[in-house]
C-alpha beads as a LAMMPS data file, in Angstrom:
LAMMPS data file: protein, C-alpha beads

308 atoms
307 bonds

1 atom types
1 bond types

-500.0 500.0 xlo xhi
-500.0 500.0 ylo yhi
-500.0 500.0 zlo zhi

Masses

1 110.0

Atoms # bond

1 1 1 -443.742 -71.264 -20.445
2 1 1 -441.729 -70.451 -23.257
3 1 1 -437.781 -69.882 -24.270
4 1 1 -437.341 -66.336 -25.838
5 1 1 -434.430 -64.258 -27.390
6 1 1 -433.664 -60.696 -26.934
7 1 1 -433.505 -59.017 -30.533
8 1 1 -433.224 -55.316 -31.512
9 1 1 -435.257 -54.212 -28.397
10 1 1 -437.928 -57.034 -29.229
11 1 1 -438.356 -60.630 -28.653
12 1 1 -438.272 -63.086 -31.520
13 1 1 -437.935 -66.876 -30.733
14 1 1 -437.850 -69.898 -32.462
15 1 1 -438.105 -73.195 -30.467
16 1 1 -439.151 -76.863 -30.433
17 1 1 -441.657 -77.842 -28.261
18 1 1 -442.498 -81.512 -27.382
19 1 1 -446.081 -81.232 -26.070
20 1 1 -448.631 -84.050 -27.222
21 1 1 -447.413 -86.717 -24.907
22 1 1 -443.913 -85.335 -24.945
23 1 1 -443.889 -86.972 -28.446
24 1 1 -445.427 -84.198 -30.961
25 1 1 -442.596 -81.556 -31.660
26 1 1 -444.394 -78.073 -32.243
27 1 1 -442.792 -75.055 -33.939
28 1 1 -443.280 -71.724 -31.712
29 1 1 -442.121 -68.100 -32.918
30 1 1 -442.845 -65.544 -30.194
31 1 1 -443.198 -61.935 -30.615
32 1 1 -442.895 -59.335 -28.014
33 1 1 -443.744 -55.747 -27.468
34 1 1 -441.242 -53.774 -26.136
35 1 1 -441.976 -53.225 -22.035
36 1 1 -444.387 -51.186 -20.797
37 1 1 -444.304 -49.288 -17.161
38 1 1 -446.965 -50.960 -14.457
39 1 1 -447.267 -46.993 -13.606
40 1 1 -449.557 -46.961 -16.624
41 1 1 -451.796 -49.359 -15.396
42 1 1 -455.332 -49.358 -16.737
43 1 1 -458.905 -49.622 -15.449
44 1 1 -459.878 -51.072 -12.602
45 1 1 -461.063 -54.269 -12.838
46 1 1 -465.630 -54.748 -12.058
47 1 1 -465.831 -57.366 -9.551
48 1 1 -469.444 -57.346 -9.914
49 1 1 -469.518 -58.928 -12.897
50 1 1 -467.708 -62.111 -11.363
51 1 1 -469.021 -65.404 -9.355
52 1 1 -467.098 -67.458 -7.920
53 1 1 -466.299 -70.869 -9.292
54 1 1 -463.376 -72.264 -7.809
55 1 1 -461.126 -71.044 -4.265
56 1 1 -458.248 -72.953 -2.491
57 1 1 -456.935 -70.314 0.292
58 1 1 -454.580 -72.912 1.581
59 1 1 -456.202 -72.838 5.472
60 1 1 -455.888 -76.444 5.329
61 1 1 -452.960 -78.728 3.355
62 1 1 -453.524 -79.203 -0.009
63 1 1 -454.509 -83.024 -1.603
64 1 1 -452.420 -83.636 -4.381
65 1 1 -453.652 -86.026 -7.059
66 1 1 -452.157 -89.623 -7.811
67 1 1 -454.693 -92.557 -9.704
68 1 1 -454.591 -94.562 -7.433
69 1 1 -453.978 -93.308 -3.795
70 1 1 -455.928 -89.561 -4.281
71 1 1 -457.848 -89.884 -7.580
72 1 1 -460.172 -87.003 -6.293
73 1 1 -457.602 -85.030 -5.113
74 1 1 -457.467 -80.830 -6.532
75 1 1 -453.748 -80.428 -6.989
76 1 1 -451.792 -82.329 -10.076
77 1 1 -448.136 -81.922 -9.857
78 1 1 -447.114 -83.220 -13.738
79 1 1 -447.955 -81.887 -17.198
80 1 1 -450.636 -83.627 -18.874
81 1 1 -448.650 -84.489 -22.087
82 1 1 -445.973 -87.311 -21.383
83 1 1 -445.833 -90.546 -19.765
84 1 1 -448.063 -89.815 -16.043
85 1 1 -446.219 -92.778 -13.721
86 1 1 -443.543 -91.079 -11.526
87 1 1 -441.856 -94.330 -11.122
88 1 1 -441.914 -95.149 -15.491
89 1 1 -438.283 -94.969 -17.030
90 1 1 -439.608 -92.018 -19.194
91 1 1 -442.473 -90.565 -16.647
92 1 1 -439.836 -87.691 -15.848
93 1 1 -440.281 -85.433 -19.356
94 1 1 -443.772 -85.058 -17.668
95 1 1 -441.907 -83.118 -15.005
96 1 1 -439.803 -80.865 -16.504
97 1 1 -440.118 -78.960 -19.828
98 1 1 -437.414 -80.596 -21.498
99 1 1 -437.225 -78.435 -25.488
100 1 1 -436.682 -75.841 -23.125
101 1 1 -433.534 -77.082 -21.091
102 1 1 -434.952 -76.767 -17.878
103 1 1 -433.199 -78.025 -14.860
104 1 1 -435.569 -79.208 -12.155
105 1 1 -437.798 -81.902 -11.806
106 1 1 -441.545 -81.277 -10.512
107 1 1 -441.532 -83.976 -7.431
108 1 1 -444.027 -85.905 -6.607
109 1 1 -445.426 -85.797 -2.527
110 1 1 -447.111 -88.683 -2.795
111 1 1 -443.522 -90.682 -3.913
112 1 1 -441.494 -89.252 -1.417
113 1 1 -440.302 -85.894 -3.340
114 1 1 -442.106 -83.276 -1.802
115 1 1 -441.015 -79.585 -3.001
116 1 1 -444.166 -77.982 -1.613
117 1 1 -444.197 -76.522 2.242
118 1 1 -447.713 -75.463 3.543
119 1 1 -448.244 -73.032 6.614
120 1 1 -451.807 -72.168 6.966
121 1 1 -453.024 -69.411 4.935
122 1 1 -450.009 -70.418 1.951
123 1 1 -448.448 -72.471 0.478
124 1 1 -444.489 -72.227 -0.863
125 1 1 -443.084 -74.221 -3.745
126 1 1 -439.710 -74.498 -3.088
127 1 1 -436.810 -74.565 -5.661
128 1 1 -433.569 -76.259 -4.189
129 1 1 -430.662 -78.589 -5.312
130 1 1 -432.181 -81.841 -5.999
131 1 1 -430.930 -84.333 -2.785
132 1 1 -432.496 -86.961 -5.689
133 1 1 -430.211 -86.401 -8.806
134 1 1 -428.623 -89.739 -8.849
135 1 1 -432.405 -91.243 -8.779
136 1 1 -432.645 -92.315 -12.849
137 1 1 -436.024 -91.001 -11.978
138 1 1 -435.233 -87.758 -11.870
139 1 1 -432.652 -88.250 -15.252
140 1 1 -430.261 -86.790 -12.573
141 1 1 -431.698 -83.514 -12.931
142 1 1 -429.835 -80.930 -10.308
143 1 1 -433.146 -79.105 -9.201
144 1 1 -436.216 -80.319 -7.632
145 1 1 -438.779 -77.983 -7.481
146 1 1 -442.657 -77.856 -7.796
147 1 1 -445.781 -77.431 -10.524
148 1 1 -449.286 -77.177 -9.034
149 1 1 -452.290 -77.986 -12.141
150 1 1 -455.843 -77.676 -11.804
151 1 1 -456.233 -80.119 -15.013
152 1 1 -457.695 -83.029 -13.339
153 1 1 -459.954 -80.853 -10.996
154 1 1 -461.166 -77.467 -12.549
155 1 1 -461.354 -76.044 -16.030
156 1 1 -463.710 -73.278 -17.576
157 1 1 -464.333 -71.978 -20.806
158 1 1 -464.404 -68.008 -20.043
159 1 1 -464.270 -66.204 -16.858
160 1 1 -461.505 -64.989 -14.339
161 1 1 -458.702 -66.296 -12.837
162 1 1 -456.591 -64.985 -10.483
163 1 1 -453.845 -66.094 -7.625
164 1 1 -452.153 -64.017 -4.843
165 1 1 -447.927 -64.986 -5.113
166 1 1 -444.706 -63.747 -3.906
167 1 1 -441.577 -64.527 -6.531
168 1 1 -438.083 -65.753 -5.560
169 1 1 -436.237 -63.359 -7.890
170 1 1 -432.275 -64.552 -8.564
171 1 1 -430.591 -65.818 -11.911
172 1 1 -431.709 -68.857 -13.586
173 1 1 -435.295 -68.864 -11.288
174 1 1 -438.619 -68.986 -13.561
175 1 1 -441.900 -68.677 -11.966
176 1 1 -444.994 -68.457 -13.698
177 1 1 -448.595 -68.846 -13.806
178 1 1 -450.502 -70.064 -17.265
179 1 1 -453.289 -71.594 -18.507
180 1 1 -453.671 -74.386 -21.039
181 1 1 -456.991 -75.641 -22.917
182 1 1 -458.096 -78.733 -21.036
183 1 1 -457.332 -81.446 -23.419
184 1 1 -459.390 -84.672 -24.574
185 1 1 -457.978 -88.045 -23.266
186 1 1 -458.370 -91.288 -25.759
187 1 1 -456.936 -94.551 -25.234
188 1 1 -455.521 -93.187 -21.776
189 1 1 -453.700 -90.565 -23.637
190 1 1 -454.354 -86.647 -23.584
191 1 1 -455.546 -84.821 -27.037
192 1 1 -454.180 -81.318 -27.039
193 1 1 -457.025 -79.550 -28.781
194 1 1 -454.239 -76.854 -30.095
195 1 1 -451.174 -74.661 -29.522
196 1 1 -453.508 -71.672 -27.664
197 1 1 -451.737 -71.156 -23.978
198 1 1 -452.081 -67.760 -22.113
199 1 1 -449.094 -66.544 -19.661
200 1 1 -450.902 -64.418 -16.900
201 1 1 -447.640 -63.989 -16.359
202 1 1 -444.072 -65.011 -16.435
203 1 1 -440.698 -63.864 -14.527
204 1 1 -437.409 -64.462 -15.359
205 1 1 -435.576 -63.801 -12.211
206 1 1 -435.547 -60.141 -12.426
207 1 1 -437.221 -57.733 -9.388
208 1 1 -439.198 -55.603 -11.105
209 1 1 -440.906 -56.883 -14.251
210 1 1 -443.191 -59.614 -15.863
211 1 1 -444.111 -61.143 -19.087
212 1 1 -447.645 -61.401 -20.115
213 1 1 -447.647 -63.619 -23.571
214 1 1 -450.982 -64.948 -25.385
215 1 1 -449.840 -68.023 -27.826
216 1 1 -452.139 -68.289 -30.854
217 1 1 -452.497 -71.563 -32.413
218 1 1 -452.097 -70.766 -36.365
219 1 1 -451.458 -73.862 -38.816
220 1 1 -450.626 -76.166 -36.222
221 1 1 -448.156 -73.992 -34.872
222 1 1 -447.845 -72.119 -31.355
223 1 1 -447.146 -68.208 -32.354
224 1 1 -446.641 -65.541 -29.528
225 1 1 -447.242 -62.241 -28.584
226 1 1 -446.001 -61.157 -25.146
227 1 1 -445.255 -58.441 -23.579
228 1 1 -443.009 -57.262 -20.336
229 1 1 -444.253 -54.547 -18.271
230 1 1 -441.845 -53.108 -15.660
231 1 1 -442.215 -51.122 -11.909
232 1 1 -443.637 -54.313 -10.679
233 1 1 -441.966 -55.145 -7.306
234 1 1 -442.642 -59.244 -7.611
235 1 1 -440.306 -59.829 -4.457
236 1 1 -443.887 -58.717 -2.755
237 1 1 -447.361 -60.040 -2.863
238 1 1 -449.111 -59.068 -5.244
239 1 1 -452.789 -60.291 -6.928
240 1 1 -452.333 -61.556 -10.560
241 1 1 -455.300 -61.983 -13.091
242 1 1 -456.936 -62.585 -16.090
243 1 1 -460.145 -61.502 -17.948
244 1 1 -461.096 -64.378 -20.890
245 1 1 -464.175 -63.575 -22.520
246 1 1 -465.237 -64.540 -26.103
247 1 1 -464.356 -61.470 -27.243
248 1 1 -461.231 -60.207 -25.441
249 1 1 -458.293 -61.271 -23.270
250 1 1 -457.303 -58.607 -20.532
251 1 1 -454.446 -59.239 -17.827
252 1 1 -454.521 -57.587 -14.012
253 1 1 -452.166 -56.792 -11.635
254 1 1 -453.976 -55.794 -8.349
255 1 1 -456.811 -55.167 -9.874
256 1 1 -455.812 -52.735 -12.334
257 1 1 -455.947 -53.799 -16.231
258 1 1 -452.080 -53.864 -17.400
259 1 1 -452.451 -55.787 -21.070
260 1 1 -455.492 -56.233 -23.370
261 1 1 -455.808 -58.050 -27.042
262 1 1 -458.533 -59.660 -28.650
263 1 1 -459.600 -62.782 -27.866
264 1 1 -459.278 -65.089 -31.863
265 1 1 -458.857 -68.822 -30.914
266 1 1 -458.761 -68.959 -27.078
267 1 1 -462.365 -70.817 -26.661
268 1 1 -461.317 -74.108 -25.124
269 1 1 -462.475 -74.631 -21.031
270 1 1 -458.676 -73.799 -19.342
271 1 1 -457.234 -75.298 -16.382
272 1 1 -454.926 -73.506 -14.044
273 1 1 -451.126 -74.263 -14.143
274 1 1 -448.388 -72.424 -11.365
275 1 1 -444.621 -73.135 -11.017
276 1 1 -441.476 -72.148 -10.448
277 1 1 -438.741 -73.671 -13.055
278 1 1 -435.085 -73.682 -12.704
279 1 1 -432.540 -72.782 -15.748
280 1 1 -433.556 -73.042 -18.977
281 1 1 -432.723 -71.030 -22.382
282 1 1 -434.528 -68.228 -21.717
283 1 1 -433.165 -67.093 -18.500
284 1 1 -430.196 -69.258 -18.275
285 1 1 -428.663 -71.103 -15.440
286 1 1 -428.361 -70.229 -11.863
287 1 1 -425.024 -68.637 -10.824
288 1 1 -423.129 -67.967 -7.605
289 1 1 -425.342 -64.953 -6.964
290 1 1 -428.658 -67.591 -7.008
291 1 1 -429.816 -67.802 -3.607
292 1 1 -431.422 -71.616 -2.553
293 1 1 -433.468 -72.874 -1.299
294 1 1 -435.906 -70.541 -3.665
295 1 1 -439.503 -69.984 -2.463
296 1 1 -442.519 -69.285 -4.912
297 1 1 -445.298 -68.283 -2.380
298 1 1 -448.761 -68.869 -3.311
299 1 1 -451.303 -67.470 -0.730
300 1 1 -454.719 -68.268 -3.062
301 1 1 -455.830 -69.106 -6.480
302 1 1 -459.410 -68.302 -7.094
303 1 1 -461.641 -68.605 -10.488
304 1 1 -464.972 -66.931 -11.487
305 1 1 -467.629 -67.371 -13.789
306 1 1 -468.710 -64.431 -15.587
307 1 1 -472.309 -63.283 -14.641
308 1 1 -474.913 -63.065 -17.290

Bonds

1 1 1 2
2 1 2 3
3 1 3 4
4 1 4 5
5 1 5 6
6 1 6 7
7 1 7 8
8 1 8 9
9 1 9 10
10 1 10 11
11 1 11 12
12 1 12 13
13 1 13 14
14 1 14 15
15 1 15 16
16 1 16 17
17 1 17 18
18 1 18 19
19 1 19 20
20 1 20 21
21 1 21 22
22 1 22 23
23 1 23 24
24 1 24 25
25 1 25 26
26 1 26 27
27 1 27 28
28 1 28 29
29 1 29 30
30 1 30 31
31 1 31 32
32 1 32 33
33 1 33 34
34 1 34 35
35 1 35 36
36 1 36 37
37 1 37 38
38 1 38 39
39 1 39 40
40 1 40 41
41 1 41 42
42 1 42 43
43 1 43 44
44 1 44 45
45 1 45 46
46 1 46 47
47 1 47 48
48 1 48 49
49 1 49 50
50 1 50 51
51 1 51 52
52 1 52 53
53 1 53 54
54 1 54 55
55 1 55 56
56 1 56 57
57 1 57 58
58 1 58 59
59 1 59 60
60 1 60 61
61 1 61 62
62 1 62 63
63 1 63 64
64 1 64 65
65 1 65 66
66 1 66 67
67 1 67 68
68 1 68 69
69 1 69 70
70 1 70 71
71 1 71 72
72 1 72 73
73 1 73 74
74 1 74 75
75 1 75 76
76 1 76 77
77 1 77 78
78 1 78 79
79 1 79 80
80 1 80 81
81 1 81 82
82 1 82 83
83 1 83 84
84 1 84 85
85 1 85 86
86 1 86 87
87 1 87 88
88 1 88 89
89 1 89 90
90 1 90 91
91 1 91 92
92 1 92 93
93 1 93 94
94 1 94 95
95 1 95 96
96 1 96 97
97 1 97 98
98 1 98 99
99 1 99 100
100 1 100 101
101 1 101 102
102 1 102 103
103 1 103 104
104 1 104 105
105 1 105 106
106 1 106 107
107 1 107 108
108 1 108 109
109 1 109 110
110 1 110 111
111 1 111 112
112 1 112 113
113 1 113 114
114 1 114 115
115 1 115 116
116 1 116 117
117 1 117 118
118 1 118 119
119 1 119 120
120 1 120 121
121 1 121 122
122 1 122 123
123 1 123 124
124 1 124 125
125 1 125 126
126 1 126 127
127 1 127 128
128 1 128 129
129 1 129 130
130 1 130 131
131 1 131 132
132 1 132 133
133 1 133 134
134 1 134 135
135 1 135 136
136 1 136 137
137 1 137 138
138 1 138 139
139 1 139 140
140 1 140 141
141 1 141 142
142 1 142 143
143 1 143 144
144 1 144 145
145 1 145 146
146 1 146 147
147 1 147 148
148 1 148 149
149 1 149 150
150 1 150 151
151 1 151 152
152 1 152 153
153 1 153 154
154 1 154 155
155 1 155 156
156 1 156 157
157 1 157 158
158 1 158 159
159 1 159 160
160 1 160 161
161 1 161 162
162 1 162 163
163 1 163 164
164 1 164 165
165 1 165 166
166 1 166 167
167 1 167 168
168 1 168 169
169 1 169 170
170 1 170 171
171 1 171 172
172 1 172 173
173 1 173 174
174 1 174 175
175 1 175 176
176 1 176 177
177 1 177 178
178 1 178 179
179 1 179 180
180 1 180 181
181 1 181 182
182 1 182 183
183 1 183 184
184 1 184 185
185 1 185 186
186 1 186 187
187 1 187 188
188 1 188 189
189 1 189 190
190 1 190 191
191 1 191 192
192 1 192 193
193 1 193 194
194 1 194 195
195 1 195 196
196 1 196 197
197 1 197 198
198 1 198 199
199 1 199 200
200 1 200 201
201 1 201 202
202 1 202 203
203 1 203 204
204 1 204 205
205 1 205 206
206 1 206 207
207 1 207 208
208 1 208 209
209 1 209 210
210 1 210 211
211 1 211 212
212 1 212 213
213 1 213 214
214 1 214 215
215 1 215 216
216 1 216 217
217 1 217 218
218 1 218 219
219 1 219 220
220 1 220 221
221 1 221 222
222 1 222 223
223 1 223 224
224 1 224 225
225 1 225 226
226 1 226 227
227 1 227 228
228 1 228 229
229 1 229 230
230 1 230 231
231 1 231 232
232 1 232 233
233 1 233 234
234 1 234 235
235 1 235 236
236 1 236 237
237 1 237 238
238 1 238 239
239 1 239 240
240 1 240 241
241 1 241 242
242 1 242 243
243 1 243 244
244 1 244 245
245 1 245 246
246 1 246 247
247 1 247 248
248 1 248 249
249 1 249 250
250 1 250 251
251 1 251 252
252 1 252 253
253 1 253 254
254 1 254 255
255 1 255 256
256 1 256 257
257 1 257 258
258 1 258 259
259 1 259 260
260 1 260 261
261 1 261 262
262 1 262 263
263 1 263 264
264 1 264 265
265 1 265 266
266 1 266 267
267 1 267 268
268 1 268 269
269 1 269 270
270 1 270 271
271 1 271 272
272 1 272 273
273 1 273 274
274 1 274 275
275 1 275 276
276 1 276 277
277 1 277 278
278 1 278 279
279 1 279 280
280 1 280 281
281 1 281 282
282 1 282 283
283 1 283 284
284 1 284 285
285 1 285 286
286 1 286 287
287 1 287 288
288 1 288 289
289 1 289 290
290 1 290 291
291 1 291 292
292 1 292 293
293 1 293 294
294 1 294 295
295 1 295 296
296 1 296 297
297 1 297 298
298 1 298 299
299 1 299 300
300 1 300 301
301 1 301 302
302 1 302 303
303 1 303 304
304 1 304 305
305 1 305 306
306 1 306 307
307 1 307 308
């Protein structure tokens, strides 16, 4: 999740990023290809090469994780980098992505701020005015909305991951779904083991496209390369995935291949992050024409191994 700027038909950005324990401020510059049509779509993608390694599908509620009352829980609903108590004075920049001016806070079901509805076979994260905006937990942030992590339950160093969603589309409405290298914890505290993230995909609000974006980690520094493909009709489900070998990096939409690059400094094990932000630099505030509530529906997320 990352703020960009439209420049001369490409994308360069510049931003701060406060990511090791919210204290750490990274420098990110993000370059984009100009978009590409889904139409062109690649290969399709050889299941037979996969095994299955993780699979929620939803049929029953989710468990979402807290230390004390569900430490074995799948579902995390904060960043790892920050303070982790809900009710700590400064445990809310691990629910929002503050460098990038993001309005809603990530609430917590297990501390009565529940932006998640479940109906068997799905699950919705639901973006909405905050009812909890004068709670100083929140920092009176005017959206409440939800972030699903796989950190404390699944990670893997190369395989496939994939989730079948349905995007809110409107103004000022971010969904995504990323992954992050599973980071070291000393002294209670997580040790990002560098700037690498991969996108599988990003949406600003608009119908019809996506941004696919694999961050490099070079010096110390987070440094993009993304790309938006178009013709994608996100309003509908659709399956989206990605290929990490050793060797390459290769992003799916319903199977068929849609980005490829070479895989340099992506080696970590990866955990699973999906969530639907609210305003932010990148695609600015919601406006009159937003529609809330806004649902993010998630009908499975699934990871494989690759087979040898």
């Amino acid at each position: 999740m990352t703020v960009w700027l439209r420049v001369m038909g490409q994308i360069a950005v510049t931003v701060i990023r406060r990511l090791a324990h919210g204290r750490a401020a990274l420098l990110v510059l993000l370059v984009a290809a100009p978009g590409c049509a889904a139409s062109k779509a690649g290969p399709k993608l050889d299941r037979s090469r996969l095994e299955l390694a993780f699979s929620e599908d939803f049929k029953q509620p989710p468990r979402f994780y807290d230390p004390v009352k569900a430490p074995d829980a799948r579902w995390k609903t904060n960043f790892w980098f920050s303070i982790q108590g809900t009710a700590d004075p400064g445990g809310w920049e691990a629910r929002t992505l503050r460098p990038n001016k993001e309005l809603q806070y990530y609430g917590d079901p297990l501390h009565g701020m529940n932006p998640f509805q479940w109906r068997r076979g799905a699950l919705d994260i639901v973006a909405d005015r905050s009812p909890y905006r004068g709670d100083p937990i929140t920092n009176n942030l005017p959206y409440l909305s939800g972030l699903l992590t796989t950190e404390r339950s699944f990670s893997q160093r190369y395989g496939y991951f994939e989730a079948r969603i349905t995007m809110p589309v409107g103004k000022g409405l971010w969904p995504a779904f990323w992954l992050l290298p599973t980071p070291d914890v000393k002294g209670g505290w997580a040790q990002p083991k560098g700037q690498q993230e991969i996108d599988i995909f990003e949406n600003i609000g608009q119908p019809d496209e996506l941004w696919l974006t694999l961050h490099h980690d070079v010096g110390g520094k987070k440094v993009g390369d993304g790309e938006k493909i178009t013709g994608i009709a996100v309003g509908r489900p659709h399956t989206y995935g990605l290929l990490l070998t050793k060797s390459e990096i290769i992003w799916y939409v319903d199977d068929r291949e849609v980005r490829r690059r070479a895989n340099t400094d992506f080696h970590e094990p990866a955990y699973m992050l999906i969530n639907l932000a609210v305003g932010g630099a990148w695609p600015g505030n919601p406006d009159a024409s937003t529609t809330f509530p806004a649902r993010m529906s998630v009908n499975w997320v699934r990871a494989y191994r690759l087979k040898r």
